[in-house]
C-alpha positions in Angstrom: 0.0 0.0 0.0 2.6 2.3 0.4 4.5 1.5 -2.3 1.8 2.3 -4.3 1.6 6.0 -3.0 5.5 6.5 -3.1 4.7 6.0 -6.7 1.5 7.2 -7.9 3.3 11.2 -8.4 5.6 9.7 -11.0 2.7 8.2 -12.9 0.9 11.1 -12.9 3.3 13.0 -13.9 4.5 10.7 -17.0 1.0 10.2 -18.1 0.5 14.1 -18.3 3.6 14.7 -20.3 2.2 11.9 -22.6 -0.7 13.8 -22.8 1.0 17.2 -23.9 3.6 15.5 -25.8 0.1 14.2 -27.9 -1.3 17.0 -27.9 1.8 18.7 -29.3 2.0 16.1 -32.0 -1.7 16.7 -33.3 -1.1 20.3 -33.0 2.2 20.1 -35.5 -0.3 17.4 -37.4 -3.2 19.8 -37.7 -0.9 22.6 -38.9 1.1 20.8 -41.7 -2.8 19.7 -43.3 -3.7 23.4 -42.6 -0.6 24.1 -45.2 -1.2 21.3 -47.1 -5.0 22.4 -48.2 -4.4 26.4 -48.1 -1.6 25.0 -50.8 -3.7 23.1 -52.7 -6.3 25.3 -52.5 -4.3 28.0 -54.2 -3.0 25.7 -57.0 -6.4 24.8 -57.4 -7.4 28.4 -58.2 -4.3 28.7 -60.4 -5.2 25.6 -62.7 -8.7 27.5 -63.2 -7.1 30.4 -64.0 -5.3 28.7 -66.6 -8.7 27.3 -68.0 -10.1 29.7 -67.8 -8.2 32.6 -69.2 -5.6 30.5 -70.4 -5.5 32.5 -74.0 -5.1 36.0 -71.9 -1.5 34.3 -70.5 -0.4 33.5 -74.4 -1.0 29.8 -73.8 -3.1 29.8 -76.5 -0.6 31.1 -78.5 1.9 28.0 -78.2 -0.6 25.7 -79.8 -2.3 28.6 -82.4 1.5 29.4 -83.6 1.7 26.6 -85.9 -1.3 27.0 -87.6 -1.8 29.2 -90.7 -2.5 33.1 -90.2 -6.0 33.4 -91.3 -7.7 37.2 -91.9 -9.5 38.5 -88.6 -10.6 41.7 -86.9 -8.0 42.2 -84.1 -10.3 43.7 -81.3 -8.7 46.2 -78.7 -10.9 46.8 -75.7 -11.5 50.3 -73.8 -13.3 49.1 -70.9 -14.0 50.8 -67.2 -12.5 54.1 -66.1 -9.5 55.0 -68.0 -6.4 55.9 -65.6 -2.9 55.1 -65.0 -4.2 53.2 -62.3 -6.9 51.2 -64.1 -7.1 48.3 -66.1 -7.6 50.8 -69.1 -4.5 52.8 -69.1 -2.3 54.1 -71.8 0.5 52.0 -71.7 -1.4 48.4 -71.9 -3.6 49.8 -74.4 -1.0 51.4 -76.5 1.1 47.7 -76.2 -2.0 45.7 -77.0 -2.8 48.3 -79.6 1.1 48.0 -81.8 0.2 43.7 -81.3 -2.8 44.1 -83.1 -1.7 46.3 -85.8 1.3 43.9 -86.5 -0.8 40.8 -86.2 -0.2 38.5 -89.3 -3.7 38.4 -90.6 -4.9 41.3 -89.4 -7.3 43.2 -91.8 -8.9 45.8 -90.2 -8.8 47.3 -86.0 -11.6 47.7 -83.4 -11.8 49.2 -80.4 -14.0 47.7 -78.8 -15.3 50.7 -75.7 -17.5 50.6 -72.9 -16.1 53.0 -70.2 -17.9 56.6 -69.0 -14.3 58.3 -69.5 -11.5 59.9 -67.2 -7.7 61.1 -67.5 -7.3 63.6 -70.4 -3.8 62.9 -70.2 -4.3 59.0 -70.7 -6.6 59.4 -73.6 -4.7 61.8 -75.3 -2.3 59.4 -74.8 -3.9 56.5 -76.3 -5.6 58.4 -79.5 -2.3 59.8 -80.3 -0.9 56.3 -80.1 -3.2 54.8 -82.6 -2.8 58.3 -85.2 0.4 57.0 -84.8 -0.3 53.5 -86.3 -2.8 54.3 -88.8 0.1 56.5 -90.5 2.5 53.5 -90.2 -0.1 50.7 -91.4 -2.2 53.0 -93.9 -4.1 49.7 -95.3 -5.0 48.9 -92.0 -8.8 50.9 -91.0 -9.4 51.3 -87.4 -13.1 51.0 -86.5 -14.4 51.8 -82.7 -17.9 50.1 -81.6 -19.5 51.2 -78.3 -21.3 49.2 -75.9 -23.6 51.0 -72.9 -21.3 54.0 -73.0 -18.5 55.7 -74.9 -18.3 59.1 -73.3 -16.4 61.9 -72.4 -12.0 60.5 -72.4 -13.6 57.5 -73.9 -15.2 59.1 -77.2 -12.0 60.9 -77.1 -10.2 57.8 -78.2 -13.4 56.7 -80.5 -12.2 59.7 -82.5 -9.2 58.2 -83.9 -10.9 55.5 -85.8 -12.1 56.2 -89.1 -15.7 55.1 -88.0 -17.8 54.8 -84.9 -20.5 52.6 -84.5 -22.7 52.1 -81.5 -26.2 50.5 -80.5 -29.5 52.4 -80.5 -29.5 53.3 -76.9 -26.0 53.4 -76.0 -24.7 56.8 -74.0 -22.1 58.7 -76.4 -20.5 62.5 -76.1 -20.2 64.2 -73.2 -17.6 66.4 -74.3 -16.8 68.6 -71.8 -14.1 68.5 -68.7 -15.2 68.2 -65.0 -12.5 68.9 -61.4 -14.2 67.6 -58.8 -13.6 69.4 -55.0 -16.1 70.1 -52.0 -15.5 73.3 -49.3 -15.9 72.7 -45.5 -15.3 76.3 -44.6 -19.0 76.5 -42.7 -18.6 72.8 -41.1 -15.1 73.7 -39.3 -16.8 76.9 -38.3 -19.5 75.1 -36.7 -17.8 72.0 -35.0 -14.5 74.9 -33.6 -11.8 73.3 -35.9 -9.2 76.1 -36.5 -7.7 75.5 -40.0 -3.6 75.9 -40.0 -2.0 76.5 -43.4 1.7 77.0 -44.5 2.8 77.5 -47.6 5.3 79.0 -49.8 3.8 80.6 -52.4 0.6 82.9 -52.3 -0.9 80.6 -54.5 -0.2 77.1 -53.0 -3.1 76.9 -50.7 -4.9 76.7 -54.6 -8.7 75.7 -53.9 -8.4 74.7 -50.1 -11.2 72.7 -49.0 -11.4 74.5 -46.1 -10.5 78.2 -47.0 -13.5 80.3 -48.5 -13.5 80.7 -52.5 -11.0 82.7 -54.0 -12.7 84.7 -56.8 -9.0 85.2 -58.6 -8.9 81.0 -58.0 -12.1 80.7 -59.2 -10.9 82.6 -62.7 -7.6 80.6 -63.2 -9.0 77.4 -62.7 -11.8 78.5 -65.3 -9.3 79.0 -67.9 -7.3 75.9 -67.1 -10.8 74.0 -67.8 -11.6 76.0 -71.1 -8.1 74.9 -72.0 -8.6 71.4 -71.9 -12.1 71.7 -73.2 -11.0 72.9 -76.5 -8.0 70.3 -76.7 -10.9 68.1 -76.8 -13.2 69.9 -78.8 -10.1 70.5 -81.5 -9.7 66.7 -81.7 -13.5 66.0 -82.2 -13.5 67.9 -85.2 -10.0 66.9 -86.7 -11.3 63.1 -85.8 -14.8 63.7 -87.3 -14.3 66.5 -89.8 -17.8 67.4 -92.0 -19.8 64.4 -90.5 -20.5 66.6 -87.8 -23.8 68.4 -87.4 -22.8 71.8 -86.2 -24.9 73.0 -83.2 -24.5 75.1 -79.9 -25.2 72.5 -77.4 -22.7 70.1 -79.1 -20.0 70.5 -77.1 -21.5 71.3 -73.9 -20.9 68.2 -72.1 -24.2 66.1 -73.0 -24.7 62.7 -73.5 -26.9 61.6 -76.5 -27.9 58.2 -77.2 -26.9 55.8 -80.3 -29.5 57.0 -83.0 -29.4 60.6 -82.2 -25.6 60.5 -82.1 -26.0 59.2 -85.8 -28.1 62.4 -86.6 -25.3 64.6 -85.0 -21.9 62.7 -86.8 -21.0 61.8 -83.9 -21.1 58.1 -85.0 -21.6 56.6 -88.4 -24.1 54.3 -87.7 -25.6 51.8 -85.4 -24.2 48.1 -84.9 -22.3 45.5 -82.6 -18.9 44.3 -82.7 -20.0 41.1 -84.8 -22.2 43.0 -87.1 -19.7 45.8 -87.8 -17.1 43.0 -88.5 -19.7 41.1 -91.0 -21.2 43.9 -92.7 -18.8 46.5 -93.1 -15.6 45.2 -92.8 -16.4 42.0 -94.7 -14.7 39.7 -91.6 -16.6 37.7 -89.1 -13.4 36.6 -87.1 -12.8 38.1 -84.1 -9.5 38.0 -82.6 -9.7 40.1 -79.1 -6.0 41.2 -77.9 -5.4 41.8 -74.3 -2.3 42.9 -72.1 0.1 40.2 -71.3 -0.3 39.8 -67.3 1.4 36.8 -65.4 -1.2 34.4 -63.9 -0.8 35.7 -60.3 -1.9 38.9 -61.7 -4.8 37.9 -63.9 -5.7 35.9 -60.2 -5.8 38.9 -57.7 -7.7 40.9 -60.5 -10.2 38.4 -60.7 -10.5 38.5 -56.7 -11.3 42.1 -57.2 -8.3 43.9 -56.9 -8.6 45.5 -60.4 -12.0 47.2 -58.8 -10.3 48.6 -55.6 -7.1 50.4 -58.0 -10.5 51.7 -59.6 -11.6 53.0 -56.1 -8.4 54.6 -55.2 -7.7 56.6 -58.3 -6.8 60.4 -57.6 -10.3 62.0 -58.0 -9.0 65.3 -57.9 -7.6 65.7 -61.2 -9.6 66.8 -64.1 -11.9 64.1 -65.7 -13.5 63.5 -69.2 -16.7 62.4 -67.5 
């Protein structure tokens, strides 16, 4: 009997460090599986990738390389807000644009646009780009076809083709140039902020949020805005010439949908991609070019990150919208 007390501390003891020594073991167990699936689960979403948008990644282009050129329509796409930021910026579109023009097989170009506008400086960047390529390929026409909208930065890009096309109730125009900003002079006033500025440079503190209008501000910015306003007025007519209907309310920043933009010249007439391709061009096949991205980007932009670079674009600047 007393043995068996003299000893029962030592088996408890080793049968508690069992215990942990188990639990520690299923711990390290449940961790490497944890691993194990997050992995799998990630290369998982990498072969769909692949599936799916296989073609975007040039995959397609190892097996289609063999094959015989055959005439197509390379289409270029102008989707979403157009930033440096966004999907639709100059550079991809500009690279996408010089593979499509040098496409073996390529017979004619369409820009293929569905975006409500946005940087000046990016479409300017982008129509010059393809004025550019139309001078170097002469025999090549560029056609542009817009889906719900074609607006504002994005008909400034439309301009550049030799025709525009666009369904019957599709938004197109808005040529005009809008700077967001809001004043909070009254709501510091109210809640007893006191608003600190230092600046070099009487005019540095331009348009502070929180400093009452400047009417000499006001002035400058209004020319600044008229500037880029005829920039884009100037191209409309160079890119249209005498198919537009000459009117005051033109240029003014309105929208006007598909068959009224026909009346104006602001479009040539009313179609999709495919029928444009069939019936005026004279080629059904569509080849659609896209921006070489690796798969781990093609992967977080499906997760959404291509919509949150959308959010966070610098609203301040001025907008074709």
């Amino acid at each position: 009997m007393g043995w068996a007390n003299d000893n029962k501390p030592g088996w408890e003891r080793e049968t508690l460090e069992k215990l942990v020594q188990a639990q520690v073991i299923e711990q390290r167990r449940a961790r490497r599986w944890g691993i194990f699936f997050k992995l799998l689960f990630f290369f998982y979403l990498v072969a769909l990738l692949i599936l799916v948008r296989g073609g975007d990644m040039g995959l397609a282009g190892m097996f289609e390389s063999e094959r015989e050129p055959s005439d197509h329509v390379a289409v270029v796409e102008v989707e979403g807000l157009i930033a440096s930021s966004a999907a639709a910026n100059a550079e991809d579109i500009s690279k996408v644009l010089n593979e499509a023009f040098e496409s073996e097989g390529t017979r004619a170009v369409m820009l293929r646009i569905n975006s409500g506008g946005g940087s000046p400086v990016q479409a300017a960047n982008v129509h010059d780009e393809i004025l550019r390529l139309k001078e170097k390929h002469p025999d090549t026409p560029v056609y542009a076809v817009i889906g719900d909208v074609g607006a504002s930065a994005a008909y400034y890009i439309a301009v550049a083709a030799d025709e525009i096309y666009a369904s019957q109730a599709s938004m197109v125009g808005s040529i005009g140039v809008r700077m967001d900003s809001f004043g909070l002079v009254d709501l510091i006033d109210n809640i007893g902020v006191e608003r600190r500025l230092f600046t070099a440079g009487e005019n540095k503190g331009f348009l502070d949020p929180f400093l009452p209008l400047d009417e000499g501000h006001v002035d400058h910015l209004d020319g600044v805005l008229q500037g880029v306003h005829q920039q884009f007025v100037d191209v409309v007519r160079s890119g249209r010439g005498d198919r537009l209907v000459e009117r005051d309310d033109l240029f003014n920043g309105l929208i006007w949908t598909g068959d009224r933009s026909v009346e104006l010249g602001l479009i040539d007439g009313l179609g999709t991609d495919r029928s444009v391709a069939r019936d005026v061009i004279g080629v059904e096949k569509l080849v659609v070019f896209k921006p070489r991205r690796s798969p781990l980007q093609l992967l977080f932009e499906d997760l959404g990150m291509a919509a949150f670079q959308q959010w966070t674009t610098w609203e301040s600047t001025p907008q074709w919208r």
